[in-house]
N, C-alpha and C positions, 0 to 999 in steps of 0.2 A: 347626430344625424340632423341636416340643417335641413332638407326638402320634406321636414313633415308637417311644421302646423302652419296651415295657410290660411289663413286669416287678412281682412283687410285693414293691417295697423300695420305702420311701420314697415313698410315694405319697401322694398327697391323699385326699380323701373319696370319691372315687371313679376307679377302674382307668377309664385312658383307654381301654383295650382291649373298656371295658363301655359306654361312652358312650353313650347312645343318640342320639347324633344329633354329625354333625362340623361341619367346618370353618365349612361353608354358613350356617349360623346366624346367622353375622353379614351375609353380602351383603345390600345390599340388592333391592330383589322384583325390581330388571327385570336384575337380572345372575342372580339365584339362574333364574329362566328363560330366559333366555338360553342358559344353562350346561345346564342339562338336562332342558327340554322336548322331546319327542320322542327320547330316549335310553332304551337299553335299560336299564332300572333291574332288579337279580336279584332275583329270587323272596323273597331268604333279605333282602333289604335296604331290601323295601319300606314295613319300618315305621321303620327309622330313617330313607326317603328323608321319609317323611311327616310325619314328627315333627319335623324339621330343617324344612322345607316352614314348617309350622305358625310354630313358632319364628319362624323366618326373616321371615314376612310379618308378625308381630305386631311386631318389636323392629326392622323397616324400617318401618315407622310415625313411628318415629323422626328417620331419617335424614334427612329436609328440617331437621332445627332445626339440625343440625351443620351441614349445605348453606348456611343464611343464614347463620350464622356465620363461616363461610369465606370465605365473599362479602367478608363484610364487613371482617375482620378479618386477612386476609392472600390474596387471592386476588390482590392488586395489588404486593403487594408484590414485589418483588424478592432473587436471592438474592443473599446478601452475599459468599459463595464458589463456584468450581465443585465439586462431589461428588468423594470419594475413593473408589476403588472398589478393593472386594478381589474376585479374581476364582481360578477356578480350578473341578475337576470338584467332586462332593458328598465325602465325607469325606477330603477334601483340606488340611483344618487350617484352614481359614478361618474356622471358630467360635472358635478359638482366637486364631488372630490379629484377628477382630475385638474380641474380652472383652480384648484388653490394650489396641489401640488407644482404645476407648472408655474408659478410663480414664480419657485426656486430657478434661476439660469443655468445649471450643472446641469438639467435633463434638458432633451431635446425631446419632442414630439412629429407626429404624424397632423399638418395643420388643412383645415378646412380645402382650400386651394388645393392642397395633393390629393384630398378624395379625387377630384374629380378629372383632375390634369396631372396624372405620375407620371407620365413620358414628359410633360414641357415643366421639369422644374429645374435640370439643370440646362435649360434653353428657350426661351421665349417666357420665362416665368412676370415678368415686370408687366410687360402687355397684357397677357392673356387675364394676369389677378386682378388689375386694374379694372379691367370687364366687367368681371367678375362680381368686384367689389360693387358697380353700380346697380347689379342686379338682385344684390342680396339683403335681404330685411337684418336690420343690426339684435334683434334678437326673436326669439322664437314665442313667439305668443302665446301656446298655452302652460307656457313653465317660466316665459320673460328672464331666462337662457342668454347670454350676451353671444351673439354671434358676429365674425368676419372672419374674414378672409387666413389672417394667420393665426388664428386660434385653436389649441388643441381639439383635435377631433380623431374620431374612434379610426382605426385600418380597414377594416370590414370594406367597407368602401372603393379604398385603396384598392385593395385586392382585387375586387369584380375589375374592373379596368384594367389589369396585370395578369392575370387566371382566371381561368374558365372555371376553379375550383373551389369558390367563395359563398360563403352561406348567404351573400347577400344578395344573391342570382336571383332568389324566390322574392324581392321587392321587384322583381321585372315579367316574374315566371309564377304568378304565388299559388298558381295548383300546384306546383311543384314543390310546395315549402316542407314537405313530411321529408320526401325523397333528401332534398338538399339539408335538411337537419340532421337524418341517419348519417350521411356521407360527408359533407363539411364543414359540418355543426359539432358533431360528435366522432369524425373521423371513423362510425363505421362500415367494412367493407369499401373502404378505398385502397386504390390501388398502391403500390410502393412508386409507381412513377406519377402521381399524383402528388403522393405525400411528397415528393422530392422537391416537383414542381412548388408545393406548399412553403415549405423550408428556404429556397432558393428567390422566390418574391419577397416573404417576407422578409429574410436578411437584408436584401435590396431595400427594402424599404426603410427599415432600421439607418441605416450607413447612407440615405437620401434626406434623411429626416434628423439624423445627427448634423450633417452638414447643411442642410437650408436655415436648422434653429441656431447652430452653433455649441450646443450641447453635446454630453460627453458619457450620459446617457440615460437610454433611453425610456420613457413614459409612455407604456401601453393601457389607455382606456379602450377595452374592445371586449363586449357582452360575450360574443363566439367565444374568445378564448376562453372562456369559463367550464367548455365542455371540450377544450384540449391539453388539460394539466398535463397528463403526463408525456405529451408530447413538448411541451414546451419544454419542461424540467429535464429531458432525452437532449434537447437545443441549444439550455443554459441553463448548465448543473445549479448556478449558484445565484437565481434570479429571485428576486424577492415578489411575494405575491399579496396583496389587499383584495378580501374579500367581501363585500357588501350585501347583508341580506335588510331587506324591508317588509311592512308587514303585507303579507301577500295580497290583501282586501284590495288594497292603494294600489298595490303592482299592478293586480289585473283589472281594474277599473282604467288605470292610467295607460296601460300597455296598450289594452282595447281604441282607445281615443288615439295614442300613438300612430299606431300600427293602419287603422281606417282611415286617418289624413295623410301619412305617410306615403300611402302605395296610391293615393288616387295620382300623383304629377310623376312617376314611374312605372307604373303597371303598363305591361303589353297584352294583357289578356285579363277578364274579370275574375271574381272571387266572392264569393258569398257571401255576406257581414259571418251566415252563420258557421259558413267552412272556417273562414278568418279565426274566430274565436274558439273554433273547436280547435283549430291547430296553435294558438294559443296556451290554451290549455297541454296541451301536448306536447310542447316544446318546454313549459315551464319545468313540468316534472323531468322531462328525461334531461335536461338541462340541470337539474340541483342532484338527482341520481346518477349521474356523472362525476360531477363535481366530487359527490363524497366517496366515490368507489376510487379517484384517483390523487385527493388531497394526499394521502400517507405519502405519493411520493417528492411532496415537498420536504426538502431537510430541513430537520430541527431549528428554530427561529427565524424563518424564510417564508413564515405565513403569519398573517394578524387576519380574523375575522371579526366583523363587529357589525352593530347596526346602523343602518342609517340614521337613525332618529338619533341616535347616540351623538355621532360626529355632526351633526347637524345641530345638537344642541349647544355644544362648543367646539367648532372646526378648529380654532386654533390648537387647543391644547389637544386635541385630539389627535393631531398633524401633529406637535411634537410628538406625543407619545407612538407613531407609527415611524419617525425617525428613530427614537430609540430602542425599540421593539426589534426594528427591521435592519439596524445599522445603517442607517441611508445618509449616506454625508453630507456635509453642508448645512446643519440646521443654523449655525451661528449667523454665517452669511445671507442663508435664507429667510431668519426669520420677521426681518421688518417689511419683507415685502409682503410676506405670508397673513403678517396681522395686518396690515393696511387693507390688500383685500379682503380677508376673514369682517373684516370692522365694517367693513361699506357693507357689506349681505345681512350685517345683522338684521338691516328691516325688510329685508326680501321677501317680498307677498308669493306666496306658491298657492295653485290649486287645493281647494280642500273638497275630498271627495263624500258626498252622503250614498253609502253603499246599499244601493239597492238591495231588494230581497233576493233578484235573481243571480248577484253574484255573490250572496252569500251562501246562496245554495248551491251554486257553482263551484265557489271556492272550497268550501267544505266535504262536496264530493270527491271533486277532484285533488286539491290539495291540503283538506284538513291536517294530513303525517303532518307534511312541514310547516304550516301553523303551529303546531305544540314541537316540531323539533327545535323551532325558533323562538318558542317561551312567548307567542303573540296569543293576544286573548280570543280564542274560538266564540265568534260570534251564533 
């Protein structure tokens, strides 16, 4: 998620933080309304709501010429793999483990550029990333994250710009963020023509993202799916899954920081640091309570769980052993690109967090269980 730490390092031609106008830009017209007709847009937001608006309906004009082409040129197609999926909460490591798996050329990914513009990548893709690319900081400041333009990035994203049905709706709507966690976070009480709608982008997406990286398939880093196992597994019987847990102190320290630079250069309406963080909290547990009610229905050798601090201590052999774990082909091929990147991160400086009192007693309220389900030492 590249529009969250804005910061003045490193930046493109223009602070994300000043943007006048987000995500929305690229949906096309009948999701961007969808999404927020009839919502309370803030006072202080209405000209970025409008200007995105603007934007948005000009450069959806678009989007039928990418729609024939999809038709035409891969909507029949078949995939040649089931998806590999990394799963786990938000600053969980899964950025990082997905920038070394993608190393390997045999996966294709969802790349930065297609968050924002899924209707212009099979047409007008060369121009628009180009833009693009001038306006974006080459990596993320508070985790120094390598960012551009063709770099794997999470769907989440994707989705809000394609469906009105994307958990990421609430970085635009974030009173809304409970509601859209029961419903597109966790799939409950949504509709069958929803779910359909769900099933039906994302395939699109998969089979757009096979074809733009060249890969044959594909690599899903995307936090949401963590609370749709068994919908995915209903998708593709035979998809293999990496689950990352870390120790929840880091998470919700790191989440919190996330999450409050994040929605300030997206938000259409405000949010209370202290609503933010209660629904934080909220979303973590019902998020890992998901998780385990529907892990069983992975088949047998199609999951590897482990820690972050673990593959972090040594990503290389760590990454082999999830090739051999998971069956995932290509190590032989893959692996000198794997250790070249793995070998540059070794002195990669990351955030270290001194955890306050108040999220120790936060954490331990609210999430002490998974503390001790995860063997992390209760502070």
């Amino acid at each position: 998620m590249y529009a969250s730490h804005i910061h003045n390092i490193d930046m493109g031609l223009i602070e994300f933080s000043k943007l006048p106008v987000n995500n929305l830009v690229g949906a096309d017209w009948k999701t961007f309304r969808a999404i927020t007709n009839g919502q309370d847009i803030g006072k202080h937001y209405r000209t970025k709501y409008r200007l995105t608006k603007a934007v948005c309906r000009l450069l959806s004009l678009l989007a039928p010429l990418q729609e024939q082409r999809f038709q035409k040129q891969l909507a029949a197609k078949p995939l040649e793999h089931a998806p590999v999926f990394i799963l786990g909460h938000w600053r969980s490591g899964t950025t990082f483990v997905h920038n070394v798996l993608s190393c390997d050329k045999h996966f294709g990914y969802n790349t930065t550029y297609q968050t924002v513009f899924p209707h212009l990548m099979m047409f007008g893709q060369s121009f628009f990333k180009q833009t693009m690319s001038w306006l974006m900081p080459s990596h993320r400041p508070t985790d120094n994250m390598e960012l551009a333009v063709d770099l794997p990035q999470e769907e989440e994203f994707t989705m809000t710009n394609m469906m009105p049905y994307a958990y990421y709706n609430f970085w635009f709507l974030p009173q809304r963020m409970r509601e859209y966690a029961d419903r597109f976070l966790c799939f409950e009480n949504i509709s069958e023509e929803e779910l359909r709608t769900f099933e039906e982008t994302f395939v699109k997406i998969i089979k757009i993202s096979l074809w733009n990286t060249g890969g044959t398939q594909f690599l899903s880093k995307n936090p949401p799916h963590t609370g749709r196992v068994r919908e995915l597994v209903r998708m593709f019987p035979d998809a293999k899954f990496i689950y990352l847990m870390r120790n929840p102190y880091t998470v919700f320290e790191s989440t919190r920081s996330f999450f409050t630079n994040t929605i300030r250069p997206l938000q259409l309406q405000d949010i209370a640091e202290t609503e933010l963080v209660d629904n934080i909290l909220y979303v973590y547990e019902k998020l890992h309570k998901k998780y385990q009610s529907e892990k069983s229905f992975i088949p047998a050798g199609n999951l590897v769980e482990l820690r972050f601090e673990d593959f972090e201590s040594n990503a290389y052999a760590q990454t082999e052993m999830l090739y051999q774990k998971l069956s995932i082909p290509g190590w032989e091929e893959a692996q000198a690109a794997i250790k070249q990147y793995t070998d540059a991160k070794k002195g990669y400086k990351k955030n270290k967090y001194a955890y306050r009192p108040e999220t120790v007693a936060l954490v331990n309220r609210h999430w002490g269980d998974i503390v001790e389900h995860w063997n992390y030492e209760k502070l």
